[in-house]
Structure formats: structure tokens, C-alpha cells
DRENRO-237054 format. One record per residue (C-alpha): residue number from 0; chain; z, y, x. Coordinates in pm, whole numbers, plus 32768, in hexadecimal, padded with zeros to 4 digits. Example, Ala and Ser with C-alpha at 12.3 -4.5 7.8 and 13.67 -1.06 7.14 Angstrom:
REM residues 2
<node 0,A,<830C,7E3E,84CE>>
<node 1,A,<82CA,7F96,8557>>
END
This chain:
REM residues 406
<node 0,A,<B7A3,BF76,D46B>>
<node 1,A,<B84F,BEE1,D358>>
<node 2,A,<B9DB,BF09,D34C>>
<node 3,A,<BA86,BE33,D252>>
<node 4,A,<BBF7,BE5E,D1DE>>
<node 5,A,<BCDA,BF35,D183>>
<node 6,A,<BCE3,BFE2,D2C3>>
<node 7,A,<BB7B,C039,D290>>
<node 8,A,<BB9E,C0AD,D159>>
<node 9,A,<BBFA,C234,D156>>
<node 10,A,<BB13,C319,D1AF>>
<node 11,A,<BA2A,C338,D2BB>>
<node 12,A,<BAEC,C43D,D323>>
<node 13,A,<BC0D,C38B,D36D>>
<node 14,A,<BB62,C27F,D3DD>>
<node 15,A,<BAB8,C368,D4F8>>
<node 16,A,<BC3F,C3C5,D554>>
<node 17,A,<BCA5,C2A2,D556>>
<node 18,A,<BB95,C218,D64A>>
<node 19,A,<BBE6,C335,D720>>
<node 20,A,<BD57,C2D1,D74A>>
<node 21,A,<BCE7,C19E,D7C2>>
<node 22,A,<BC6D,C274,D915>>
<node 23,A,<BD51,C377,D92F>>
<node 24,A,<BEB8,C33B,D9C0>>
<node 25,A,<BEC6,C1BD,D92F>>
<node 26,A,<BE87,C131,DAC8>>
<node 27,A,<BE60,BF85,DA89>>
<node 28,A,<BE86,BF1F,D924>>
<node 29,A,<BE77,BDC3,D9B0>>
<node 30,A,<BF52,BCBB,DA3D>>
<node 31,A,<BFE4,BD26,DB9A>>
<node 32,A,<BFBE,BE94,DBB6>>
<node 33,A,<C0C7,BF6B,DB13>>
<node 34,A,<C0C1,C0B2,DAA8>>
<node 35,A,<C1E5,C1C3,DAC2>>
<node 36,A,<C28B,C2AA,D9B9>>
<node 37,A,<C145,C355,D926>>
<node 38,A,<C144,C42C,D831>>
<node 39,A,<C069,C335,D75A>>
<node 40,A,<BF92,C3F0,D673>>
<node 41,A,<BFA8,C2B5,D577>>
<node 42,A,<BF03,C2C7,D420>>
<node 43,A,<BF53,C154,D3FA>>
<node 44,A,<C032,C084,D3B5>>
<node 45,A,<C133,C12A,D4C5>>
<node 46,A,<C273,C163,D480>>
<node 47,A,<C245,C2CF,D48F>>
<node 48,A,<C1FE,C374,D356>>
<node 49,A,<C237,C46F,D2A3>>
<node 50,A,<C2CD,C543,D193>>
<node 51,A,<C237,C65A,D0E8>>
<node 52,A,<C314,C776,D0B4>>
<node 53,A,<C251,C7DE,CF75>>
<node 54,A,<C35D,C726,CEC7>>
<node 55,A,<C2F2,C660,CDDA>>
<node 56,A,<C455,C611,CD63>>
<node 57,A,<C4B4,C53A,CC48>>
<node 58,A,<C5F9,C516,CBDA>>
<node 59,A,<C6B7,C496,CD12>>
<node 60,A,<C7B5,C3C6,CC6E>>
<node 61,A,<C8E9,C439,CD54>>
<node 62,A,<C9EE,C394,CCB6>>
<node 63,A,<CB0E,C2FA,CD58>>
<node 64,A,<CAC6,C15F,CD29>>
<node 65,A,<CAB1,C112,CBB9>>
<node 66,A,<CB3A,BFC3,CBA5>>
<node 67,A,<CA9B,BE9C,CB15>>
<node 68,A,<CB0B,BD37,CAFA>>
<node 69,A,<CB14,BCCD,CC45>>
<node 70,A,<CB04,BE21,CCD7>>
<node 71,A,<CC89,BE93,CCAC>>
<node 72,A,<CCC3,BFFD,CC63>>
<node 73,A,<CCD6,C0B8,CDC1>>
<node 74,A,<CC97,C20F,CE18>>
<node 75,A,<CBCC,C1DF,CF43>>
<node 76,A,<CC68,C33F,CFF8>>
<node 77,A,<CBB3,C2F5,D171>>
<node 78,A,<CA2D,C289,D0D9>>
<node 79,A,<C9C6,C3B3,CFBD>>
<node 80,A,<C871,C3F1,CFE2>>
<node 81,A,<C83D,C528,D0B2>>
<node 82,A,<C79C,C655,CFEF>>
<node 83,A,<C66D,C656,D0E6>>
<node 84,A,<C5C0,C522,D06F>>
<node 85,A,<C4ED,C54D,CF3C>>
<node 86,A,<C4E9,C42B,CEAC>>
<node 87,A,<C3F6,C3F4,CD79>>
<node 88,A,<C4E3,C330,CCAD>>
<node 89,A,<C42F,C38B,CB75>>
<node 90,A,<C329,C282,CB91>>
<node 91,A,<C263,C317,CA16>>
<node 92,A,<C1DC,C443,CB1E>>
<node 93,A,<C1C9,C38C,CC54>>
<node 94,A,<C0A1,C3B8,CCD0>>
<node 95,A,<C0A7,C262,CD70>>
<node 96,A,<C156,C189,CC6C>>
<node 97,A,<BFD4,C138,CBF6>>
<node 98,A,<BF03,BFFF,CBB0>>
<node 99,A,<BDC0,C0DC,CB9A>>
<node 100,A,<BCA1,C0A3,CC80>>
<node 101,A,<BD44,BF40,CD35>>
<node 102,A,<BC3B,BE5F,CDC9>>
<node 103,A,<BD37,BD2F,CD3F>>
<node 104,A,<BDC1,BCAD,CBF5>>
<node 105,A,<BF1E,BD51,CBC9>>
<node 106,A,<C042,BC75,CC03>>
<node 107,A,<C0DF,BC55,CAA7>>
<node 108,A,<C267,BCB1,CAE8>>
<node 109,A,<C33D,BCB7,C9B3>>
<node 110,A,<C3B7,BE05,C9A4>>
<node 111,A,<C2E1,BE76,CADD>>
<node 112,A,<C218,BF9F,CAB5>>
<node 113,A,<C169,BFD7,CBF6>>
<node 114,A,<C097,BF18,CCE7>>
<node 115,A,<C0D9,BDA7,CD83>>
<node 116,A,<BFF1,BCA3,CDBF>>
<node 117,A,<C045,BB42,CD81>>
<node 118,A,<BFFB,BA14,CE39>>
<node 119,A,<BFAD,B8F8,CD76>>
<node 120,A,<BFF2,B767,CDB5>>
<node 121,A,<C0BB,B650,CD7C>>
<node 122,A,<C1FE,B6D7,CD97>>
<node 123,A,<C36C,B630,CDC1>>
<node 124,A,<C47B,B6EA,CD01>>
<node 125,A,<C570,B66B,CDF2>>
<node 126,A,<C4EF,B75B,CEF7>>
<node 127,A,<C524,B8C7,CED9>>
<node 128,A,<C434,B9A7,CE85>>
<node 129,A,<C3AA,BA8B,CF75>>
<node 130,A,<C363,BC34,CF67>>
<node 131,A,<C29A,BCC8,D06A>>
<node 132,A,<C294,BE2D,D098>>
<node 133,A,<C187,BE9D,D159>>
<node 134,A,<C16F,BFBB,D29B>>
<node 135,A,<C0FB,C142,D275>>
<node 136,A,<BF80,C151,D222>>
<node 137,A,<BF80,C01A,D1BB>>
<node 138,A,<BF62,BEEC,D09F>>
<node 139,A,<BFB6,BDAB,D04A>>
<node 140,A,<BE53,BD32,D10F>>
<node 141,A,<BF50,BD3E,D23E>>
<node 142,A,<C00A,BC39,D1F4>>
<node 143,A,<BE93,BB36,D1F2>>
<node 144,A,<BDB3,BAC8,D2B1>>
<node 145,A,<BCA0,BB8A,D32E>>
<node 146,A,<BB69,BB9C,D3C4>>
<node 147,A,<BA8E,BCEB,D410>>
<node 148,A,<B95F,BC30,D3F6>>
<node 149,A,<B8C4,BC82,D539>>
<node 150,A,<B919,BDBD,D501>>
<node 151,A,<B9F5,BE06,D632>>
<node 152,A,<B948,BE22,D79F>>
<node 153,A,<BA95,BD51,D81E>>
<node 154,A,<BAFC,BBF9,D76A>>
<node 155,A,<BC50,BB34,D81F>>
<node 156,A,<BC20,BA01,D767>>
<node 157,A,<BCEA,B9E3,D605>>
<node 158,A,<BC05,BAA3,D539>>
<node 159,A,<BC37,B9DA,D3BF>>
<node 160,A,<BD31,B91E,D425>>
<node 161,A,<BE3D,B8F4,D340>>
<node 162,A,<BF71,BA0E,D343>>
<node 163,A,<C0C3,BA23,D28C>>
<node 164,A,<C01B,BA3F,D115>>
<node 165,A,<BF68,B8EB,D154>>
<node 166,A,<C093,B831,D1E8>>
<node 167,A,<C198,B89A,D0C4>>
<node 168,A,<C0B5,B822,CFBA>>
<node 169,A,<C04C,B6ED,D086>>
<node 170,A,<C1C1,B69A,D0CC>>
<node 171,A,<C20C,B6DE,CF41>>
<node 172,A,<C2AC,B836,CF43>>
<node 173,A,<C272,B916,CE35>>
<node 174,A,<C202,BA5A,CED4>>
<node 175,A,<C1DC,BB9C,CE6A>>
<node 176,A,<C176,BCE5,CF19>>
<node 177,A,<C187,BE50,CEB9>>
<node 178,A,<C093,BF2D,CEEC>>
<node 179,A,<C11B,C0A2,CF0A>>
<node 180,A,<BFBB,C14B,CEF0>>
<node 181,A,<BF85,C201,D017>>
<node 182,A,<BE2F,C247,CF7C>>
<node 183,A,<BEB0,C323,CEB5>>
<node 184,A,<BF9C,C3F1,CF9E>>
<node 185,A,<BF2F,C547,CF00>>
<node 186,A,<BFA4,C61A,D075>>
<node 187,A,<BE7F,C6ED,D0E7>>
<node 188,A,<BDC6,C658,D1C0>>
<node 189,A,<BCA4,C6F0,D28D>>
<node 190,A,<BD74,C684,D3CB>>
<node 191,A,<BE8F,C5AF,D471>>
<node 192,A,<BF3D,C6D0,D538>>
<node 193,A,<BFCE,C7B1,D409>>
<node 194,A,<BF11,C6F9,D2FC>>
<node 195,A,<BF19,C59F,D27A>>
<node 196,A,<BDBD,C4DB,D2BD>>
<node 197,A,<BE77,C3B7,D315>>
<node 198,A,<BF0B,C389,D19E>>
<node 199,A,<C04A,C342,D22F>>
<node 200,A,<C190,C2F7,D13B>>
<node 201,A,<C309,C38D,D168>>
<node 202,A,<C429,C2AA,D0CA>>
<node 203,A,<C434,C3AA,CFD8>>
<node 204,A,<C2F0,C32B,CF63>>
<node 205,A,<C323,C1D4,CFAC>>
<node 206,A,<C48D,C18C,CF7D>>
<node 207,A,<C48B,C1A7,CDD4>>
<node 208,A,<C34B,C0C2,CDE1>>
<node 209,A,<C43F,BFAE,CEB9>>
<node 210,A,<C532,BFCD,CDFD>>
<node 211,A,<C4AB,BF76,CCA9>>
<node 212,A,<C3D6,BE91,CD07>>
<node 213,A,<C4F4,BDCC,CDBA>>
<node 214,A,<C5B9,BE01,CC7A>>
<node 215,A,<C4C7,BD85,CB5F>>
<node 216,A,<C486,BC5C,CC2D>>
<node 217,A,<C5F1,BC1C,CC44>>
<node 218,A,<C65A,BC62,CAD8>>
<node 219,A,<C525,BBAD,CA6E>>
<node 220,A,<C57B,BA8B,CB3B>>
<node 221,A,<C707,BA8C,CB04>>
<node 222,A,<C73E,B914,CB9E>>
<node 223,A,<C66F,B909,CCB5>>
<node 224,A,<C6AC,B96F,CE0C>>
<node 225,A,<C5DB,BA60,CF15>>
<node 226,A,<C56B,BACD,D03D>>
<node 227,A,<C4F2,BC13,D04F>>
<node 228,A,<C414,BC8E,D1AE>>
<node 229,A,<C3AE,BDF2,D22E>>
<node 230,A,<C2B4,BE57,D31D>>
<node 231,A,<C2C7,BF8B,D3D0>>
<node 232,A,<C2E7,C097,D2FA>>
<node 233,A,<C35B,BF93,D1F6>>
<node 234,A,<C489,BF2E,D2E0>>
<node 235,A,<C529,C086,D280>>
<node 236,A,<C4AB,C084,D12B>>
<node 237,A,<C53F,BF38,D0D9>>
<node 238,A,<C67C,BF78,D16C>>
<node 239,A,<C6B3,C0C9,D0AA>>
<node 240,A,<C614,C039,CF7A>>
<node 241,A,<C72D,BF40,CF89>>
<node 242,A,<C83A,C01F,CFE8>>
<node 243,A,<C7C0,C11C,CEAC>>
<node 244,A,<C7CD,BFE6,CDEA>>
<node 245,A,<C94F,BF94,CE22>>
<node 246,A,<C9DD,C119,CE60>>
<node 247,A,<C8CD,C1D6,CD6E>>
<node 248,A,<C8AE,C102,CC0A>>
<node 249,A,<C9CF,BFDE,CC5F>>
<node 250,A,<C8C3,BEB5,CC80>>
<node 251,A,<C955,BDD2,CD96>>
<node 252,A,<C801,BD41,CE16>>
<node 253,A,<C8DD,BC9E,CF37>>
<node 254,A,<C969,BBAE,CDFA>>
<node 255,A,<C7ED,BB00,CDE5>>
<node 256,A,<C77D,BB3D,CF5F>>
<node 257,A,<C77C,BA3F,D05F>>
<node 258,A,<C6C4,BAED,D17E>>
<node 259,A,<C642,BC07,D1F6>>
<node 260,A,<C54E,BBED,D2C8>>
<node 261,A,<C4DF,BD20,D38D>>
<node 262,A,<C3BE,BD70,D477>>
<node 263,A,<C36C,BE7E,D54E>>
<node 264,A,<C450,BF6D,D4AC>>
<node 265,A,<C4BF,C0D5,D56B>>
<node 266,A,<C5FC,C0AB,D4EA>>
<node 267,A,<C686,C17A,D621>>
<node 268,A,<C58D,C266,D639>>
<node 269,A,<C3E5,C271,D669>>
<node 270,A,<C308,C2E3,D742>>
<node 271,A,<C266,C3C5,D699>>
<node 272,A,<C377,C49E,D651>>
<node 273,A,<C2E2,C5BE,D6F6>>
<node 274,A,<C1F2,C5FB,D5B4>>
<node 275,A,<C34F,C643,D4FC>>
<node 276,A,<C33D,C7CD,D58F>>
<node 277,A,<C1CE,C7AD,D56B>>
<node 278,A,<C175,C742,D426>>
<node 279,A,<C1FA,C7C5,D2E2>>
<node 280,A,<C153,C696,D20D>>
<node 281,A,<C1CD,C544,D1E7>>
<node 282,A,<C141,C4E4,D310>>
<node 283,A,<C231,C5D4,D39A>>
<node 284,A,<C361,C5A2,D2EA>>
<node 285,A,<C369,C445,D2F3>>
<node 286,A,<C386,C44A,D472>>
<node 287,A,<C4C6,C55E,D442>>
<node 288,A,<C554,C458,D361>>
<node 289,A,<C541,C32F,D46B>>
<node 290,A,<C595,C3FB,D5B6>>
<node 291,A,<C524,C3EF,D6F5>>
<node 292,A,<C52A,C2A6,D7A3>>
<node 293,A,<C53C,C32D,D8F6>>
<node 294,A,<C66D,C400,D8EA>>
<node 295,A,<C6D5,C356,D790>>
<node 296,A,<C806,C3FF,D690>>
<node 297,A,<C858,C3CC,D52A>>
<node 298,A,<C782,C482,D460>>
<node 299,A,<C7B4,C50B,D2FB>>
<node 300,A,<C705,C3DB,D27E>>
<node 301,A,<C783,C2D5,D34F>>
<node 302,A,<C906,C32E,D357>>
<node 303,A,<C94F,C2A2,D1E7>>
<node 304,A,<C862,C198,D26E>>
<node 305,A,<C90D,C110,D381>>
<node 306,A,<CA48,C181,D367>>
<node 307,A,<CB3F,C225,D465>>
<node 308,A,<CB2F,C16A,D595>>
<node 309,A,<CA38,C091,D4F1>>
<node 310,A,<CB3B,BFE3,D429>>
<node 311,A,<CA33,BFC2,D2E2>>
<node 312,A,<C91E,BF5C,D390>>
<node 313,A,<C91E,BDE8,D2FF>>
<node 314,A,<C9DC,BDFE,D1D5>>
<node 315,A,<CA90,BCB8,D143>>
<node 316,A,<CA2B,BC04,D27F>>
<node 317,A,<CBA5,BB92,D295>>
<node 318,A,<CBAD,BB77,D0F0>>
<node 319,A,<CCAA,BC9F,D0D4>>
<node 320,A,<CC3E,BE00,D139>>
<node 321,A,<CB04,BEE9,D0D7>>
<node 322,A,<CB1B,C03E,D127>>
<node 323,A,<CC81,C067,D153>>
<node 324,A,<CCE9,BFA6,D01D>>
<node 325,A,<CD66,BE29,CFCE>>
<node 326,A,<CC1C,BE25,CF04>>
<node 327,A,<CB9A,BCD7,CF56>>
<node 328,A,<CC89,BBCC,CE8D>>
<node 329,A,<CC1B,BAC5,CF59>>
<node 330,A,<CABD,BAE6,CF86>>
<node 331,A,<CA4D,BAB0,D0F0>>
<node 332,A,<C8DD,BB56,D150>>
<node 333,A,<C856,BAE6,D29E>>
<node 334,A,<C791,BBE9,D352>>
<node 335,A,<C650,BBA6,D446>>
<node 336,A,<C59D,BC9B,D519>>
<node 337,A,<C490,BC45,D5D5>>
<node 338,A,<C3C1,BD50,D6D0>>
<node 339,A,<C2DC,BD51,D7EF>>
<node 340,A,<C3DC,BD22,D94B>>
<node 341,A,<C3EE,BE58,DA22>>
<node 342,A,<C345,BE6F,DB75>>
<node 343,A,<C3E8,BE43,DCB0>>
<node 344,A,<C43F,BF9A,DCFD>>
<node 345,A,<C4C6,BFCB,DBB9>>
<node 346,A,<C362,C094,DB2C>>
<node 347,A,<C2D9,BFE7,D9F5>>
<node 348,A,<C18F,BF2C,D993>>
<node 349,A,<C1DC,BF5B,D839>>
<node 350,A,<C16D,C0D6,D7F9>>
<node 351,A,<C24C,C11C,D6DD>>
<node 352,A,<C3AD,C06B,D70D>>
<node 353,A,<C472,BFD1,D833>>
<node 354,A,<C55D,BEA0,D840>>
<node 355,A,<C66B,BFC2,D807>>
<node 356,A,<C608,C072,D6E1>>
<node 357,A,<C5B6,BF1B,D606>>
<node 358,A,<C6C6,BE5F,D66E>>
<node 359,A,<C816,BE57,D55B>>
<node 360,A,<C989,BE30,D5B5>>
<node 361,A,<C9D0,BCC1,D50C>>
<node 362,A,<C857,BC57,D4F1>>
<node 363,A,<C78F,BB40,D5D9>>
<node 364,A,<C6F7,BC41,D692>>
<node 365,A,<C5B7,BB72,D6FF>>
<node 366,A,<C471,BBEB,D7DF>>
<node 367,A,<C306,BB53,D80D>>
<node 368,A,<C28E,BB7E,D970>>
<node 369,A,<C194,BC59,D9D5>>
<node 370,A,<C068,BB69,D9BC>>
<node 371,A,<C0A6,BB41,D85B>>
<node 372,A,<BFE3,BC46,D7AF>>
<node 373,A,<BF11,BC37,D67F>>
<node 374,A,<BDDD,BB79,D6D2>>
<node 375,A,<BD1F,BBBA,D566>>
<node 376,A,<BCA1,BD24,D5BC>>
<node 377,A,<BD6A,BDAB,D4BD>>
<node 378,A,<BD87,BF17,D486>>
<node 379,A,<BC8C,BFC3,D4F2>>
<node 380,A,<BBFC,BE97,D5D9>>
<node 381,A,<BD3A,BE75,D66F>>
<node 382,A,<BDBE,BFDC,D6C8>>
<node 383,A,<BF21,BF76,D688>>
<node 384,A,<BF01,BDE1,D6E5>>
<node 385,A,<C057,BE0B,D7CB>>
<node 386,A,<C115,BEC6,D68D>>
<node 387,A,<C093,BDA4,D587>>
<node 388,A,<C0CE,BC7C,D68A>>
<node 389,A,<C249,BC4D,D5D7>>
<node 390,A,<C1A8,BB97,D4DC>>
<node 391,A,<C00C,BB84,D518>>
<node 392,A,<C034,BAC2,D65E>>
<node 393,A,<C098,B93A,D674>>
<node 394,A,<C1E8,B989,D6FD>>
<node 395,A,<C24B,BA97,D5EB>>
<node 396,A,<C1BB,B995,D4E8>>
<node 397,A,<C294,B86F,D584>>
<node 398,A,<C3C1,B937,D58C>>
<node 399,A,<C3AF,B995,D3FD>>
<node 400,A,<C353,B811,D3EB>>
<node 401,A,<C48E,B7B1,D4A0>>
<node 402,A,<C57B,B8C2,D3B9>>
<node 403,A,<C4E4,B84F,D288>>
<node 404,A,<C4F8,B6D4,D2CB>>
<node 405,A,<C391,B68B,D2DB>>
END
């Protein structure tokens, strides 16, 4: 069998684990048949990662909102970042701020230091440009079209056909898309229950990454506009990238952005939040960072995130607040989620999130129904279609379409 991909491309190991997933408590991946809150053992793309507590802390820059030109100098009391999260803000011994090993030329950001991937074609500088931030386990291959080559025993029809990559560039966009490395995740890893196999990411991993690669593009690109999107995982990571941004170093990101669009995010809580008691690795600690989706409370992570009653959840939406402060000076953001609809009796297709936990006071709160999965074989030949269908399905790809004016 011959398994193509990034999802394919970590050990056989995981591979074998994640195969196994597909069998055990995942009930019909497909279009009609939901599944309830299970404890998803996801080392994909899920939202559910982790953090490991082996700290690899670099200096957390905890300051209260530097001020820059458009940023105003606040203090930002209500959105610190909480002491829990590791983040690996110095990206010289981040183990994933590398361009080593990539099986694609290296998207060449002034000022960027990491790994993107650009997208080239004819591109119209009266459009924004575009930054894609990828889900847990994951790449930028998640954002293109794929095909497993006949390597999956089930097909549903859309193998190759084009995805979001292919219809920015064809439509002129300038796209760009991190790639946070889960390859090189260095958790142990001889197992998904306390260990790591799945090389999943925590936002204090992935957050530092976001945020300078939204930041170089922005400063290298000072009079152009953007739209920036997060999958899964990536929903979180963008948000707190951009909320770091403002309250962290004084770079108002909301000055440049015209959109945010977000898919699949647990922004109320995950699934898989019962690995949070279980796991001490990232795989773990990412899951205590998002909460738990069924019984869902602000978490250490997610309070300076959303704010109290959920008041910063979409900052500069209205062009005048961002987490608690009149930081915006007129810049107005417009905010797009877009998940899988719930089931009838309220249990979700979707394994990882709910209508509930992506949804964002003052965004358009969208859904795809529950026919509109990913029809590529993606991940794993499809393991998480339901999870990906917010923007690997027709109706998730017409509803970016419609946002972006395509």
C-alpha cells in the first residue's frame, strides 16, 4: 500500500495508531451517521493537542502592550498571558522554527525565519494576501488538493480535485502557509496515552511560530491588506498569535487585517479534553489549555483569549475594542467561522468541536451540513473527513468563496 501525504508521513508507528483510531470509538466517519462525545484519541489534525510540561520556555515576553504606531499604549490588565503556557517565543532554539528537511522550496518572507510555503501565480495586489495556518499534526499539504493514489480501500469521489490552495492562486490571491513542524515535536513518543506518537502541537509551540510569521508578512508588506485563516488547532493559534501580537510586543495586526477566517476551531472547549489528566506531553496539555467541550469553562489559556463573558472573542469587529482597550483606531476586522452543524439531538458529527465551542460572540457563525465532509481521503484516508469538511467539502469551499468575494 502506498500512502502519500503528509498524513502518511510519520512513522509507521503512528501510522499503525492512527489506522486503529479509525475502528475504535470513531462509529460513521461518513455522511449521515454521527458520532457522540468520544474521547478521540486524535494524532491528527484535531484540535486536541498538547503541551509538554518539560518546559521548553523561552523568554515569554509578558509585558503589558508595548505600543506601536497604530497600537496605542494600553496595559491590557484582563488578557496577560497565563504562566501555564510555555510558549517558545525564542524562535533561535525552537525546535520547530526550521527549514531543514522540507519536501518544498521555502517561502521567502522578508524577515521570516521559519517555515511557509508559497503559492505562486498571477497575482492582483488589489486583493489581500492570504496566511493559512494549518491543524495539529499537520502541514501546509492540507490546504491542496489530494489524492491517495489508490491507496485508500474507500474513495467518495473528489480525490485531486482542487481545494482552498488551488482556488486562492487561481482567483489571484497571494497565499502563504506556515508550517509549524509537527515533525519535529521532540515529546516522547512510544505511545498516544501518556506519550506523544501522534506529534501533536500546544499553542505554546505553535503560537510564537503564528505570530511571526503573521508579522513579517505584515511589516514586509506594509500597504497591503489580509486575510489570515486557521484550521483546527490553528483557529486557537491564530487568535492568540494575534492577541500576543497587540497585548505582548504592541503590533496591532487588526490595523492590516481584513478577515479572519476560522474553521473548525474548539474555541469553547474539545473533545478530547479527557487526555488533559492523562497525558503529561503536549498532546496532553494542549487539551488542558482548550477545555472540555462537553461541560466547557474558561481555561488558563482561553480566559485572556476570550475574554470575560466572551467580550474579546472578535476583537476590533466593531473598530474600537480589543481586549478591554480602545485599541483599534478605526480598524474594523470581520470574523468567519465555519464548522460541521450539530446532529439533531444535539451530539456531534464533528469529533473534535461542536457548533458551541467554534462559534464567537460578534462573528458570522456559519455551519456546513452533515453531508459535507471531505471527499479527498485526506488524513489518514479520511479518518477525520467530518472535522476537515469546513473547508475540504464543496460547501465549506463555497462559503470561504462567498466571504472572500470569489
Amino acid at each position: 500500500m502506498r500512502l502519500e501525504g503528509p498524513q502518511f508521513r510519520s512513522s509507521p508507528a503512528l501510522l499503525a495508531l492512527l489506522l486503529a483510531m479509525s475502528t475504535t470509538g470513531c462509529a460513521d466517519l461518513g455522511s449521515g451517521v454521527g458520532v457522540g462525545d468520544t474521547e478521540a484519541a486524535d494524532g491528527d489534525d484535531g484540535d486536541d493537542d498538547d503541551d509538554d510540561d518539560a518546559g521548553d520556555d523561552d523568554d515569554d515576553d509578558d509585558t503589558d502592550g508595548a505600543a506601536n504606531d497604530e497600537g496605542g499604549d494600553f496595559e491590557f490588565a484582563d488578557a496577560q498571558d497565563a504562566d501555564e503556557v510555555d510558549y517558545l517565543d525564542d524562535l533561535d532554539n525552537h525546535p520547530g522554527c526550521t527549514t531543514a528537511g522540507l519536501g518544498y522550496d521555502a517561502a521567502s518572507i522578508e524577515g521570516f525565519r521559519c517555515a511557509a510555503k508559497a503559492y505562486g501565480g498571477d497575482v492582483d495586489t488589489d486583493k489581500p494576501i492570504v496566511l493559512l495556518v494549518h491543524g495539529n499534526s499537520d502541514s501546509p499539504v492540507s490546504w491542496e488538493a489530494f489524492d491517495p493514489m489508490g491507496a485508500c480501500e474507500e474513495t467518495f469521489g473528489d480525490e485531486g480535485n482542487d481545494m482552498l490552495a488551488e482556488m486562492l492562486v487561481a482567483n489571484g490571491f497571494e497565499t502563504y502557509a506556515v508550517d509549524m513542524r509537527f515533525d519535529q515535536v521532540d515529546d516522547p513518543d512510544n505511545d498516544n496515552e501518556t506519550q506523544n506518537a501522534a506529534k501533536n502541537m500546544d499553542h505554546g509551540w505553535g503560537v510564537p511560530i503564528a505570530a511571526h510569521f503573521i508579522r513579517t508578512a505584515m511589516e514586509a508588506n506594509p500597504d497591503r491588506r489580509f486575510v489570515v485563516m486557521g484550521f483546527s488547532f490553528g483557529v486557537t493559534t491564530v487568535r492568540d498569535a494575534l492577541r500576543r501580537l497587540l497585548v505582548n510586543e504592541g503590533f496591532n495586526a487588526f490595523a492590516q487585517l481584513d478577515h479572519a477566517i476560522l474553521l473548525s476551531g474548539a474555541n469553547h472547549g474539545v473533545s478530547s479534553f479527557p487526555l488533559c489528566s492523562a497525558n503529561p506531553t503536549r498532546r496532553g496539555v494542549v487539551t488542558c489549555e482548550m477545555g472540555d467541550r462537553a461541560a466547557y469553562s474558561p481555561t488558563y489559556f482561553t480566559s485572556p483569549l476570550n475574554g470575560p463573558e466572551g467580550d474579546f472573542e472578535t476583537p476590533c469587529s466593531e473598530g474600537e475594542d480589543a481586549f478591554g482597550e480602545a485599541a483599534c483606531d478605526g480598524a474594523k476586522v470581520q470574523y468567519t467561522t465555519i464548522v460541521m452543524e450539530d446532529l439533531e439531538g444535539g451530539e456531534q458529527q464533528d469529533l473534535f468541536v461542536s457548533e458551541a465551542s467554534a462559534a464567537l460572540a460578534g462573528a458570522d457563525n456559519v455551519t456546513v451540513g452533515l453531508n459535507d465532509f471531505d471527499k479527498t481521503g485526506y488524513f489518514v484516508c479520511g479518518l477525520f473527513r467530518n472535522h476537515f469538511g469546513s473547508y475540504r467539502s464543496g460547501a465549506g469551499l463555497d462559503a470561504i468563496a462567498d466571504k472572500l468575494g470569489i
